[in-house]
SEMI-939678 format. One record per residue (C-alpha): residue number from 1; x, y, z. Coordinates in pm, 1 decimal, always signed. Example, Ala and Ser with C-alpha at 12.3 -4.5 7.8 and 13.67 -1.06 7.14 Angstrom:
PT;resi;xx;yy;zz
PT;1;+1230.0;-450.0;+780.0
PT;2;+1367.0;-106.0;+714.0
***
This chain:
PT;resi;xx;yy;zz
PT;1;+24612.1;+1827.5;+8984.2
PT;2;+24602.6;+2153.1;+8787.2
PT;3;+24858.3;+2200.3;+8524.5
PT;4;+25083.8;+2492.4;+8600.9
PT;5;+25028.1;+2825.0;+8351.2
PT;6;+25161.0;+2878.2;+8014.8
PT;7;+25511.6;+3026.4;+8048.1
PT;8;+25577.6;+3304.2;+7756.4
PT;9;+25903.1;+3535.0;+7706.2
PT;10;+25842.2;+3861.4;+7634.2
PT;11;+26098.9;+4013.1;+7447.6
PT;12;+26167.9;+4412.0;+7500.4
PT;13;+26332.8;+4578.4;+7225.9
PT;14;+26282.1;+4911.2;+7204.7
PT;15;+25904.8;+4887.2;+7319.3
PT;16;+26026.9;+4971.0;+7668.0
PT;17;+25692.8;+5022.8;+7859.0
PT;18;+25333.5;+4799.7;+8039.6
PT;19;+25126.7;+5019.5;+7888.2
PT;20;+24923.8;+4946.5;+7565.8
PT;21;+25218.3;+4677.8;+7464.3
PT;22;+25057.0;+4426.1;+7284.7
PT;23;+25328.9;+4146.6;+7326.8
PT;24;+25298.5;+4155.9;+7753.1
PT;25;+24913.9;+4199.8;+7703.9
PT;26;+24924.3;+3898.0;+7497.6
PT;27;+25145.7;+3688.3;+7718.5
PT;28;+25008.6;+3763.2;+8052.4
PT;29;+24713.3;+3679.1;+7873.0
PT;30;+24775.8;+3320.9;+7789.2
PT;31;+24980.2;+3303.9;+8186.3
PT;32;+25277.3;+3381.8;+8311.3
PT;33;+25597.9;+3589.0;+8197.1
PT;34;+25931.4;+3584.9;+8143.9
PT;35;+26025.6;+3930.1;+8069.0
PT;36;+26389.1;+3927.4;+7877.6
PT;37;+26570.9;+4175.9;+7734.9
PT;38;+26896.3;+4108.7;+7514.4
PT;39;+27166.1;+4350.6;+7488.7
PT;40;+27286.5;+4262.4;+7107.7
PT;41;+27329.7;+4588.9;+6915.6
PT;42;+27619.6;+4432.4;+6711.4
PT;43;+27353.2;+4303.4;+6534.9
PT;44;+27202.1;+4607.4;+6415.1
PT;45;+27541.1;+4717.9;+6215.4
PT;46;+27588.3;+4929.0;+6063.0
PT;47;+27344.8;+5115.8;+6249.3
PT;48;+27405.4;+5055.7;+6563.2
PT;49;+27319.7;+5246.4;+6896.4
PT;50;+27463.0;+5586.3;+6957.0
PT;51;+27629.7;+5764.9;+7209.3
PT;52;+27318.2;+5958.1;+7346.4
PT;53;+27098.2;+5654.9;+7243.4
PT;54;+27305.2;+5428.7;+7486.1
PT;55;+27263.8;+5680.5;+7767.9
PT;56;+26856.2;+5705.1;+7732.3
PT;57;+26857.9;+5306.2;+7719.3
PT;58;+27022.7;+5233.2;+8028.7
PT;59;+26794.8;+5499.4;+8225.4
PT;60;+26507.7;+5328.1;+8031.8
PT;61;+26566.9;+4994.0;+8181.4
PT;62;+26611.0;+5101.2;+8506.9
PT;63;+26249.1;+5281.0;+8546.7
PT;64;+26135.1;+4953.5;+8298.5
PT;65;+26296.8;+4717.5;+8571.7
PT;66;+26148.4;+4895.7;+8872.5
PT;67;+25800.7;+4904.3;+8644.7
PT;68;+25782.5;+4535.3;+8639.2
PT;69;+25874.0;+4485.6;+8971.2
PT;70;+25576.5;+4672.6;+9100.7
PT;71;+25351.4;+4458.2;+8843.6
PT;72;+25524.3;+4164.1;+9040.4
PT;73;+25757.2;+4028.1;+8793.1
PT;74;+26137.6;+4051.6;+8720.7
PT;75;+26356.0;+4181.1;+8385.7
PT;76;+26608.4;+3923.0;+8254.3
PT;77;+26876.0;+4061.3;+8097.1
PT;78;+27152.8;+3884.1;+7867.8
PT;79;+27374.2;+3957.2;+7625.4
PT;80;+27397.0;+3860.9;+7256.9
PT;81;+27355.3;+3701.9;+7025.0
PT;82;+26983.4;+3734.7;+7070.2
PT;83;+26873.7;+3377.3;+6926.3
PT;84;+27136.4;+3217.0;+7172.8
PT;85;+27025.2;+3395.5;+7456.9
PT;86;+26653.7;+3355.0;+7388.3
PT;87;+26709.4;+3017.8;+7352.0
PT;88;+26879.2;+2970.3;+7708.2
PT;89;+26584.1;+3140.9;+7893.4
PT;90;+26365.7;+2925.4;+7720.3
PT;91;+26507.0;+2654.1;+7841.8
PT;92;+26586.3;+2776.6;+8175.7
PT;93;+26231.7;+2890.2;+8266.7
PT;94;+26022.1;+2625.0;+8089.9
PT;95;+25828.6;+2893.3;+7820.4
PT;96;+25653.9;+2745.0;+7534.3
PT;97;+25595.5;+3050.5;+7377.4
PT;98;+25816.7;+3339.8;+7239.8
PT;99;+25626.9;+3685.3;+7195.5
PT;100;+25754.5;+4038.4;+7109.0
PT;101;+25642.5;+4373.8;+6908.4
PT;102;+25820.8;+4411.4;+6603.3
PT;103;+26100.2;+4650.8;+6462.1
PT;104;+26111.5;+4750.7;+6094.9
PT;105;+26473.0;+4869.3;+6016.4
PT;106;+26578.8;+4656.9;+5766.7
PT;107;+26872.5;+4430.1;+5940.5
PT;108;+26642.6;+4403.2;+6234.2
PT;109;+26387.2;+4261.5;+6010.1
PT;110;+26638.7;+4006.0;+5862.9
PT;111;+26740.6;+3927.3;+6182.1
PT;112;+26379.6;+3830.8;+6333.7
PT;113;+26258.7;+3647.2;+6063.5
PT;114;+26562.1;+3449.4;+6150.1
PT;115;+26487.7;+3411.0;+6500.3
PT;116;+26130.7;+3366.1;+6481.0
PT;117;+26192.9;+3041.4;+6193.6
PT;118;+26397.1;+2906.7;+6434.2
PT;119;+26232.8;+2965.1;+6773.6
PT;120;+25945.8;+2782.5;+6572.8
PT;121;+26201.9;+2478.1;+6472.9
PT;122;+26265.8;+2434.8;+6841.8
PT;123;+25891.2;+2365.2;+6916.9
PT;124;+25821.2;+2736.0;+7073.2
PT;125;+25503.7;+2911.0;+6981.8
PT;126;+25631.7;+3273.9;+6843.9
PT;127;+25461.4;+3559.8;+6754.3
PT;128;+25546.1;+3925.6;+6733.6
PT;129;+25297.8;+4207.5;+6736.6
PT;130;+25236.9;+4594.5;+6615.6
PT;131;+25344.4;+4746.2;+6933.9
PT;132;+25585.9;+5091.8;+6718.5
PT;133;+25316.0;+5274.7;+6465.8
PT;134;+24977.4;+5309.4;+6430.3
PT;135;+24962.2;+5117.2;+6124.3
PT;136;+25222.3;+4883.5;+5958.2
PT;137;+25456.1;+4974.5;+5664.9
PT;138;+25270.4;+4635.2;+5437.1
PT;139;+24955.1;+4772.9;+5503.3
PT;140;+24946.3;+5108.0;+5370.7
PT;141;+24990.0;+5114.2;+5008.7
PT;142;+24895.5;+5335.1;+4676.8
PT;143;+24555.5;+5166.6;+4444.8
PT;144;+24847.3;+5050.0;+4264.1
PT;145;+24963.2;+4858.8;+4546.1
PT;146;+25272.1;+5046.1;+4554.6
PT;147;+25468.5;+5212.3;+4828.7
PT;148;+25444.5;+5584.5;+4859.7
PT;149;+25690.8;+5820.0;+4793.6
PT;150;+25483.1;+6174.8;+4878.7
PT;151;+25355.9;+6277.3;+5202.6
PT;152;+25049.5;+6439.8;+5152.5
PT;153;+24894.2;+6116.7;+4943.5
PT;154;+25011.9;+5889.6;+5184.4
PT;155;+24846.8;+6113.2;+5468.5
PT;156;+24481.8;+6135.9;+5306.5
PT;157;+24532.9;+5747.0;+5290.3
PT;158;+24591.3;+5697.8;+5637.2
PT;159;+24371.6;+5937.0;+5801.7
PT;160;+24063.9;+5784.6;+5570.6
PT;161;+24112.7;+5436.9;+5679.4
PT;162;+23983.9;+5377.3;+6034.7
PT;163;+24112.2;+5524.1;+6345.9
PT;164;+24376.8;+5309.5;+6521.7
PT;165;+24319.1;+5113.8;+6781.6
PT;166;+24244.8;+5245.0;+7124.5
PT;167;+24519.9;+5149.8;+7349.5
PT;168;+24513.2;+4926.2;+7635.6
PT;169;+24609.5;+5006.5;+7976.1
PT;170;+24911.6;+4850.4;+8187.4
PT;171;+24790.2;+4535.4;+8324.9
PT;172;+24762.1;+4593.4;+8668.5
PT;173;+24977.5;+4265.8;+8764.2
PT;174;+25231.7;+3987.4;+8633.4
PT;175;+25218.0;+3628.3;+8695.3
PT;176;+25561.1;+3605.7;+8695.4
PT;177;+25698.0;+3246.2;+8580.5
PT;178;+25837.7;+3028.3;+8892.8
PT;179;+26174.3;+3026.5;+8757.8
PT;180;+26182.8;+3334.7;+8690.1
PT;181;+26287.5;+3425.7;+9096.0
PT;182;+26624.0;+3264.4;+9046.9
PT;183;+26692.8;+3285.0;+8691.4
PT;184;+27038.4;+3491.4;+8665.1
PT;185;+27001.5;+3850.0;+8516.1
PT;186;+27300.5;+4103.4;+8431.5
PT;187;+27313.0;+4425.3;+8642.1
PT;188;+27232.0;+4673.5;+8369.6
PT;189;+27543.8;+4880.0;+8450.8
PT;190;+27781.1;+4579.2;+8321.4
PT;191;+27592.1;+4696.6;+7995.6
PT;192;+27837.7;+5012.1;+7960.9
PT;193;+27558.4;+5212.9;+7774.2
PT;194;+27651.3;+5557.6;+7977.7
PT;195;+27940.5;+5743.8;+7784.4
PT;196;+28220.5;+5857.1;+7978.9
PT;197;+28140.0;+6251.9;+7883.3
PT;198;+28015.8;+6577.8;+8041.7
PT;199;+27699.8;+6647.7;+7855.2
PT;200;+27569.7;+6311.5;+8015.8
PT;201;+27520.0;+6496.5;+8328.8
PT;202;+27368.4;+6796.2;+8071.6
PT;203;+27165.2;+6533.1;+7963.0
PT;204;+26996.1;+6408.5;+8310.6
PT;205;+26875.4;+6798.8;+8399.0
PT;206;+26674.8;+6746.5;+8043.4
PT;207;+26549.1;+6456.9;+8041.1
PT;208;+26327.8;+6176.6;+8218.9
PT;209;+26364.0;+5847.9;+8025.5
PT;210;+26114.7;+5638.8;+8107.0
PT;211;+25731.5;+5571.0;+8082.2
PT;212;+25644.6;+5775.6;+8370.0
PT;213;+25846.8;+6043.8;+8207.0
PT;214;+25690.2;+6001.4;+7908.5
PT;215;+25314.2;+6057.0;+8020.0
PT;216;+25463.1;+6367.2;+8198.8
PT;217;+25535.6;+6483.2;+7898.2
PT;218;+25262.2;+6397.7;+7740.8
PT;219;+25026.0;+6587.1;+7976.3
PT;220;+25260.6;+6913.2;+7975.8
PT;221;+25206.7;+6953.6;+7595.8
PT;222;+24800.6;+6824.0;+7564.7
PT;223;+24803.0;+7129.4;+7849.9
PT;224;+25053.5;+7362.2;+7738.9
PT;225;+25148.5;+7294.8;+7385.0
PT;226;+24884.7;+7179.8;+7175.3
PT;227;+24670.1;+7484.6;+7124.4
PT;228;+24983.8;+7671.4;+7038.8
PT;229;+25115.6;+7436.9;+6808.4
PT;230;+25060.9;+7505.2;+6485.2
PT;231;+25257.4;+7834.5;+6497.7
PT;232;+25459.8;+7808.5;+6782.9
PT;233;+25649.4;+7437.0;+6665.6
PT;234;+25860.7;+7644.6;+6430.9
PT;235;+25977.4;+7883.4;+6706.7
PT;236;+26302.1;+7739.0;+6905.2
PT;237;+26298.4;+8064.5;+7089.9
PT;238;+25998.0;+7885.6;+7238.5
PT;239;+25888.8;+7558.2;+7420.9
PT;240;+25625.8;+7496.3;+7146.3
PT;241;+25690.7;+7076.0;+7087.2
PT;242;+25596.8;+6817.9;+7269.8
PT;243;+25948.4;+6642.6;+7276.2
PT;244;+25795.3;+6333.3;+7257.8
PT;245;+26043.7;+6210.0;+6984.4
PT;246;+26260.9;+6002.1;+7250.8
PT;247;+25997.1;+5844.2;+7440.3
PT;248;+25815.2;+5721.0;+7098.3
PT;249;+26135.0;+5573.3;+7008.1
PT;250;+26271.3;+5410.7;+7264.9
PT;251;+25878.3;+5279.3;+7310.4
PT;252;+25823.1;+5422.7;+7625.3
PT;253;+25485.6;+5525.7;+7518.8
PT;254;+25290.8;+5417.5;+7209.3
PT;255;+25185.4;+5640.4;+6934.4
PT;256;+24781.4;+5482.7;+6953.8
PT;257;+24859.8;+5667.4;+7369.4
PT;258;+24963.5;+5974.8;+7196.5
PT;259;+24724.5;+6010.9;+6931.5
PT;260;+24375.0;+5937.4;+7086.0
PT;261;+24488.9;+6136.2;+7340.2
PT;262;+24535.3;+6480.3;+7135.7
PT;263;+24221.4;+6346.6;+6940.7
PT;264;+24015.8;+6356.9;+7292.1
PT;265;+24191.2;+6723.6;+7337.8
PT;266;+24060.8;+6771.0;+7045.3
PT;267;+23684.9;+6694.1;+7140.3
PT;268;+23725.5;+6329.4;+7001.1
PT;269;+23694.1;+6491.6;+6682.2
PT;270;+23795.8;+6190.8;+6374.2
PT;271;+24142.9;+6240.9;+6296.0
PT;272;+23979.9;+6339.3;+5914.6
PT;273;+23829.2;+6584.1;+6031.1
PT;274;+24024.5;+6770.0;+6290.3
PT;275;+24168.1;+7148.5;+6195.9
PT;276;+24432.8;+7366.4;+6324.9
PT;277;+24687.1;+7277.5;+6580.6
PT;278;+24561.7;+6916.6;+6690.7
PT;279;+24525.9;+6823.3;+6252.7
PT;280;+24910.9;+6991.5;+6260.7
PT;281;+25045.6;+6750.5;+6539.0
PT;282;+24910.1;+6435.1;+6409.6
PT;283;+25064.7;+6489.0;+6088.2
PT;284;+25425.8;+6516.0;+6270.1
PT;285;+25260.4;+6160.6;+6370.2
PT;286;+25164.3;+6053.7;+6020.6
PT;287;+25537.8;+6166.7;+5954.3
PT;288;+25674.2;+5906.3;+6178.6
PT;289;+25440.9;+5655.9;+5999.1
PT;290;+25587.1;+5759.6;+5639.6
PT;291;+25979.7;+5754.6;+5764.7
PT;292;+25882.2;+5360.3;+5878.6
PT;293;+25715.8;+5330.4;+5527.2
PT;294;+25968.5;+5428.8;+5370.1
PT;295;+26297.9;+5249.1;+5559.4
PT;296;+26116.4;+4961.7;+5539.7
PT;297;+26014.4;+4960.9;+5160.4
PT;298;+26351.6;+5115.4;+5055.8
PT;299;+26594.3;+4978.2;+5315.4
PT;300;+26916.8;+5037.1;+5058.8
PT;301;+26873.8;+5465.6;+5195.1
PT;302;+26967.8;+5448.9;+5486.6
PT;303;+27368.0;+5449.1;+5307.8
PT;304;+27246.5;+5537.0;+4972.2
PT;305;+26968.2;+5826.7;+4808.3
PT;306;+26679.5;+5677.9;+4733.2
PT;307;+26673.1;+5878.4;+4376.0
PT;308;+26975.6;+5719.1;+4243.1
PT;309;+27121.6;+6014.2;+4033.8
PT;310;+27202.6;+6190.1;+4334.9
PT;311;+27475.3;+5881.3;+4388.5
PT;312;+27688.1;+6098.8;+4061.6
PT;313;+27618.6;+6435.5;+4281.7
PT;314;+28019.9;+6617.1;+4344.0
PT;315;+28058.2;+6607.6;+4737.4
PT;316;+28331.5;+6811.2;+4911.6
PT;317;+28589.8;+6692.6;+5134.0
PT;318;+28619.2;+6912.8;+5392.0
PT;319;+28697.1;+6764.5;+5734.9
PT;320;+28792.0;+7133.8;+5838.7
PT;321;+28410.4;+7246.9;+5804.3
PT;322;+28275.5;+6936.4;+5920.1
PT;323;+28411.4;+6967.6;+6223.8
PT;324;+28338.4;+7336.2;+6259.9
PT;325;+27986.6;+7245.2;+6212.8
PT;326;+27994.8;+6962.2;+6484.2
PT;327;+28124.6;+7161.7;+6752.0
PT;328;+27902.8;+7486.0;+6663.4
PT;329;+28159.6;+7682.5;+6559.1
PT;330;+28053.6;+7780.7;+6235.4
PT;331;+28015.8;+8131.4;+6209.9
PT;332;+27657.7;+8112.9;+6156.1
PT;333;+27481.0;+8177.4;+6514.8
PT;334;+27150.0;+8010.9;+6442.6
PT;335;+27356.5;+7716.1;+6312.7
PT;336;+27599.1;+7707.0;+6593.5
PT;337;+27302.0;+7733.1;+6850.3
PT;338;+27160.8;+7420.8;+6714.9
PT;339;+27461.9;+7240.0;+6745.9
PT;340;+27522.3;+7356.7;+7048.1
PT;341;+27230.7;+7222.6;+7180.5
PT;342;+27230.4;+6918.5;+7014.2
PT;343;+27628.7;+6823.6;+7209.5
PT;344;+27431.8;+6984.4;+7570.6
PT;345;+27085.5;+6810.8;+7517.4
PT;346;+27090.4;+6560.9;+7274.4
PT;347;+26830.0;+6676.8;+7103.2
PT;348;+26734.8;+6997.9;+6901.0
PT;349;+26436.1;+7184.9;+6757.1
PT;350;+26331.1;+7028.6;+6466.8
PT;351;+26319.0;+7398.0;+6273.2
PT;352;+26692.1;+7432.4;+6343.0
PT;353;+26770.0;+7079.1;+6220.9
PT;354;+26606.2;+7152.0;+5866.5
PT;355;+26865.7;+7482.1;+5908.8
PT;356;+27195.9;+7310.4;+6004.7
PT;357;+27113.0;+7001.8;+5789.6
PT;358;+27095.5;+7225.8;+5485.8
PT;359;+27422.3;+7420.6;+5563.4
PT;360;+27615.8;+7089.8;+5612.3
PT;361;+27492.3;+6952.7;+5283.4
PT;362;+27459.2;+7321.6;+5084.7
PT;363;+27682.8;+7552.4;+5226.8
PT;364;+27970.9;+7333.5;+5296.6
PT;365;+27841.8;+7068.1;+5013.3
PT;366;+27959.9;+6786.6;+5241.6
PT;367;+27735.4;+6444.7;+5264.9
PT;368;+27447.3;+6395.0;+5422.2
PT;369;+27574.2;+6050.4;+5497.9
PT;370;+27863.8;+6313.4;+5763.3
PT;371;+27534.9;+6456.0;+5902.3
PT;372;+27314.6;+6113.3;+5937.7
PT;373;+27619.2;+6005.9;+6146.0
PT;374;+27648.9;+6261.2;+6365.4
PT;375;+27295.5;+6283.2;+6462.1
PT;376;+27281.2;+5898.6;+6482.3
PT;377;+27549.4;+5913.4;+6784.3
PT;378;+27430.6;+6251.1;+6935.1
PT;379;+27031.8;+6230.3;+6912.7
PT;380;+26844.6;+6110.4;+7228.1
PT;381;+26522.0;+6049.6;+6939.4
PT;382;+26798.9;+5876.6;+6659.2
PT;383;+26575.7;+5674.2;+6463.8
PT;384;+26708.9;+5554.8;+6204.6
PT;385;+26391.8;+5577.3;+5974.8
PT;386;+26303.4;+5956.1;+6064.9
PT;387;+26693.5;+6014.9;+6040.4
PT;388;+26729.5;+5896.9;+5741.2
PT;389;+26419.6;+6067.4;+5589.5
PT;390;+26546.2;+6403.8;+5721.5
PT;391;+26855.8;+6367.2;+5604.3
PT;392;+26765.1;+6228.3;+5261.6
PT;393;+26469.8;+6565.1;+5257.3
PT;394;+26766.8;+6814.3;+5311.4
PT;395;+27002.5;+6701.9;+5028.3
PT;396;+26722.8;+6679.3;+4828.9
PT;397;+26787.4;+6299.8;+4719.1
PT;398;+26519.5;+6096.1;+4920.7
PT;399;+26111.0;+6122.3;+4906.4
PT;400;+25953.8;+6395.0;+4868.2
PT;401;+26265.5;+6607.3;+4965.8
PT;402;+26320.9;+6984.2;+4979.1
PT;403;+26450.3;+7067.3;+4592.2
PT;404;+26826.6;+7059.7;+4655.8
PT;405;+26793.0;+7425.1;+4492.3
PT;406;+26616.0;+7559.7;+4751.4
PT;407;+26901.1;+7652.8;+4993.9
PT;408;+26823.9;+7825.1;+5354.7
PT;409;+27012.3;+8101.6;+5373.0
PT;410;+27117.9;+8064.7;+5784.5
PT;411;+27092.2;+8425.1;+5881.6
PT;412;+26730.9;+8479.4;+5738.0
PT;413;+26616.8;+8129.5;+5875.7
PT;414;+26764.0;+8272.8;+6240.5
PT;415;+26598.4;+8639.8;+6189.3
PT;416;+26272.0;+8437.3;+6120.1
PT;417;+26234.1;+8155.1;+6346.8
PT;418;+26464.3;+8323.5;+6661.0
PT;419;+26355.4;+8706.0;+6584.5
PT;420;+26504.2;+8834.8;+6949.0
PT;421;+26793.8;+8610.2;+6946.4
PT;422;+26651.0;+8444.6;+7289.6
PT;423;+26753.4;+8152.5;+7139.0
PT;424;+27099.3;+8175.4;+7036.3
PT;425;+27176.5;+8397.4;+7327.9
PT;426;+27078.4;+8038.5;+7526.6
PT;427;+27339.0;+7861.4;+7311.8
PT;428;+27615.6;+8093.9;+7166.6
PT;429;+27636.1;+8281.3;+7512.5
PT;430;+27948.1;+8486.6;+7418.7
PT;431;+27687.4;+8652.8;+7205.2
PT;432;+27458.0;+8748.9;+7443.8
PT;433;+27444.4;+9116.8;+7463.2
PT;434;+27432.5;+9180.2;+7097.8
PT;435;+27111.6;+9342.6;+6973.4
PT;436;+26831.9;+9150.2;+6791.1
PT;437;+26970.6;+9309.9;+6530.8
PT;438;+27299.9;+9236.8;+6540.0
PT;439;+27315.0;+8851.0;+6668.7
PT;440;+27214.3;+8696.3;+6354.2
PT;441;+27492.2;+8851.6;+6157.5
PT;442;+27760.6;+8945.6;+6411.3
PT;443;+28094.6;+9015.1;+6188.2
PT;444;+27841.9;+9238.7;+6009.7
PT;445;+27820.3;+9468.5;+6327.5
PT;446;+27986.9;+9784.4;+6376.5
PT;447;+28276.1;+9781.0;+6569.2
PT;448;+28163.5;+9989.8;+6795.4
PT;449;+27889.2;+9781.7;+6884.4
PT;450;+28070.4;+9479.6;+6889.5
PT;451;+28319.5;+9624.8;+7165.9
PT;452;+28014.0;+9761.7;+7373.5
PT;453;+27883.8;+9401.8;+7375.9
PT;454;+28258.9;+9238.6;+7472.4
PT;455;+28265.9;+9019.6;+7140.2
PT;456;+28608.8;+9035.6;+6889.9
PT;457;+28532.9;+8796.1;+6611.1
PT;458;+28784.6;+8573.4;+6506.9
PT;459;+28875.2;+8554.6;+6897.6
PT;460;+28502.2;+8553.5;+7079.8
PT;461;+28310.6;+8417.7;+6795.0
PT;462;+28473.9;+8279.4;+6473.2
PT;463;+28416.8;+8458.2;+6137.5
PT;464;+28172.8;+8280.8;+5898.8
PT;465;+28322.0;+7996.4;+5722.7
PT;466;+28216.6;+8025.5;+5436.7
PT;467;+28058.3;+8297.2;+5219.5
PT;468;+27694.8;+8219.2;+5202.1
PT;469;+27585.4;+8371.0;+4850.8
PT;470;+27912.1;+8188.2;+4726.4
PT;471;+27832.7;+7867.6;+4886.5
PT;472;+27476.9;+7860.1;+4723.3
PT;473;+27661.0;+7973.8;+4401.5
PT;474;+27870.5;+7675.2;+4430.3
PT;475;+27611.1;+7425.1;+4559.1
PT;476;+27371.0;+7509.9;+4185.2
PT;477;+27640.2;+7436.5;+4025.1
PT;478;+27717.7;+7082.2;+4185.8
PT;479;+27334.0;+7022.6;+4119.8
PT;480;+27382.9;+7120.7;+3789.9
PT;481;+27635.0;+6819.9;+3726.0
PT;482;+27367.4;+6574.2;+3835.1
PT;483;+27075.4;+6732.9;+3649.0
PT;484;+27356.8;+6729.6;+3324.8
PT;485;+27378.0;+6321.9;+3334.9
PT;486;+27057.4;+6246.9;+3405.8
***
């Protein structure tokens, strides 16, 4: 009598996809599966899932649970704690092995060395897998043997090592484990990841979560983005990014997918030796890669700067501008567009974040730790890695970081980037029929014009919040007390 097939969990974190997942591959490889996923984000304090982050997830598992099905296989789902639950499927469908892709934020790291010693101590066979970036944080290093702490070193060293992997395709079908047909599962609504807000309905207009959503995407920008994208990324007047950012994260598709396929755009041209706007997109790739490097090499930044004198530098406390800035009411119309979009969208263009990021930590000198937050609970594509990194590069305190000096004044930034005003006018509406001239700087219109165009600052729009030469004034001077003790 044949003995019945290897039984292996796979467990989905947030590598929420079939395609070119190298735990499934390996455990419908060895037989059948137990797909499992564990709701547990308690144990990813202090970080854990936002707002907008919760919302993406639960539309995730859906088109993930309706994936597997097709493959011919169900998704378990329990609650926490993770080890516990893992544990009880085991036993429950008869698996001898334990598989999954691995995460590299730091408590998440803790926590599955834990599991996996454990799983191991029970008898299980475990192993976890590179299923998040295209090369893992240990194996990239300086001839030192040293993390790095500069982008452009630690991009020469990845693009002259080999090309990643070629992905793998979806397996086609799932030998799904016998007890897998009347194993209980929870109904991913009893979750409670969808906020009780408005912009989630915002939110479902924008946004496919999902795998299939993902390739979408995908395709749209290899045939309508990628040409363009070395110029037209810094334009948020313009659909010039691939948006990618929340599918990568959550795992819906892999960044080997993403990057052999611009590469093939690209002629199949070696990532070393591609130019222009394909070479420009794989860096915003490479930048991923360094964020990961970075978390997981310096795990104490994501609640503290990475260079430690900027732990002496003189925040403000100013709840009253904070909040301005959260709600987009700032005074600034480039800022308050971004923010804006970010509360409609849950996501905004990455030009504008560098903008509001520096006015939160420059103009109103209040923490980056305020704006880390924010985005963390708003952000469809919070990661905690690139948010921390982005954060860290605005108030000048993390690796390789914009020179806290160098201060963006908001009104140039918007006659730049936004030179019609198309994109405020999207976003600070009540502003609309101001000229290009005019909507960057509206309490510096004439009256005349402002009455022609139905706006009455301090009622339609509010008056700037702060002075912005006084502000930077203020902001050299803070720096000036760190630069003093070091």
């Amino acid at each position: 009598m044949a003995s019945a097939a290897p039984v292996t969990i796979v467990w989905f974190r947030r590598d929420l996809r079939i395609d070119d997942n190298p735990a499934l591959a390996a455990a419908a490889g060895r037989g059948a599966v137990v797909p499992v996923f564990v709701h547990a984000p308690e144990e990813e304090a202090p970080w854990e899932p936002g707002a907008a982050s919760r919302w993406w997830l639960h539309h995730s598992l859906e088109r993930l649970t309706a994936a597997l099905a097709k493959a011919g296989t169900s998704l378990v789902i329990r609650r926490g704690p993770s080890l516990a639950a893992l544990r009880t499927v085991a036993k429950e469908s008869g698996a001898t092995h334990v598989v999954w892709n691995r995460c590299y934020e730091p408590v998440v790291v803790a926590r599955d060395t834990a599991i996996k010693q454990a799983l191991a101590a029970d008898g299980l066979g475990v192993e976890s897998f590179n299923g998040g970036l295209l090369y893992e944080p240990v194996h990239v290093a300086t001839k030192e043997g040293k993390p790095y702490q500069v982008f452009t070193p630690f991009w020469r060293s990845l693009v002259a090592r080999d090309e990643p992997a070629e992905p793998t395709d979806a397996p086609k079908k799932l030998r799904p484990a016998p007890a897998v047909v009347g194993m209980k599962s929870l109904a991913i609504d009893s979750l409670e990841l969808r906020p009780e807000l408005g912009w989630a309905a915002t939110m479902a207009k924008t946004w496919e979560p999902g795998e299939a959503g993902a390739r979408k995407r995908l395709v749209s920008f290899l045939d309508q983005g990628l040409a363009g994208y070395g110029t037209e990324r810094d334009r948020p007047d313009h659909d010039g990014t691939s948006s990618l950012s929340p599918h990568l994260h959550f795992g819906e598709i892999s960044p080997r997918r993403v990057w052999h396929a611009v590469r093939q755009r690209a002629g199949g041209t070696p990532a070393a030796k591609l130019t222009g706007s394909p070479e420009v997109y794989l860096r915003e790739l490479g930048w991923r890669e360094f964020a990961s490097h970075l978390l997981y090499h310096f795990p104490h930044t994501t609640d503290a700067p990475l260079r430690s004198d900027y732990a002496r530098f003189p925040w403000a406390d100013d709840p009253v501008g904070l909040a301005a800035w959260q709600r987009g009411r700032t005074g600034f119309p480039i800022v308050d567009a971004g923010m804006r979009q970010l509360w409609a969208t849950g996501w905004m263009h990455n030009r504008v974040r560098m903008i509001v990021a520096s006015f939160l930590v420059k103009d109103l000198r209040v923490t980056w730790l305020e704006g880390a937050r924010w985005f963390w609970d708003t952000l469809v594509d919070a990661d905690l890695a690139a948010n921390t990194l982005g954060w860290q590069w605005a108030a000048g305190c993390g690796a390789d970081a914009a020179p806290y000096f160098r201060v963006f004044n908001p009104t140039t930034q918007g006659t730049k980037f936004d030179p019609d005003g198309t994109y405020v006018r999207r976003w600070v509406p009540e502003l609309a029929k101001l000229s290009s001239r005019d909507i960057h700087e509206p309490s510096q219109a004439a009256p005349l014009l402002l009455r022609e165009a139905g706006v009455a600052i301090g009622r339609d729009y509010p008056e700037p919040i702060v002075d912005h030469a006084e502000a930077r004034k203020r902001a050299l001077e803070a720096l000036a007390h760190v630069t003093r003790s070091r």
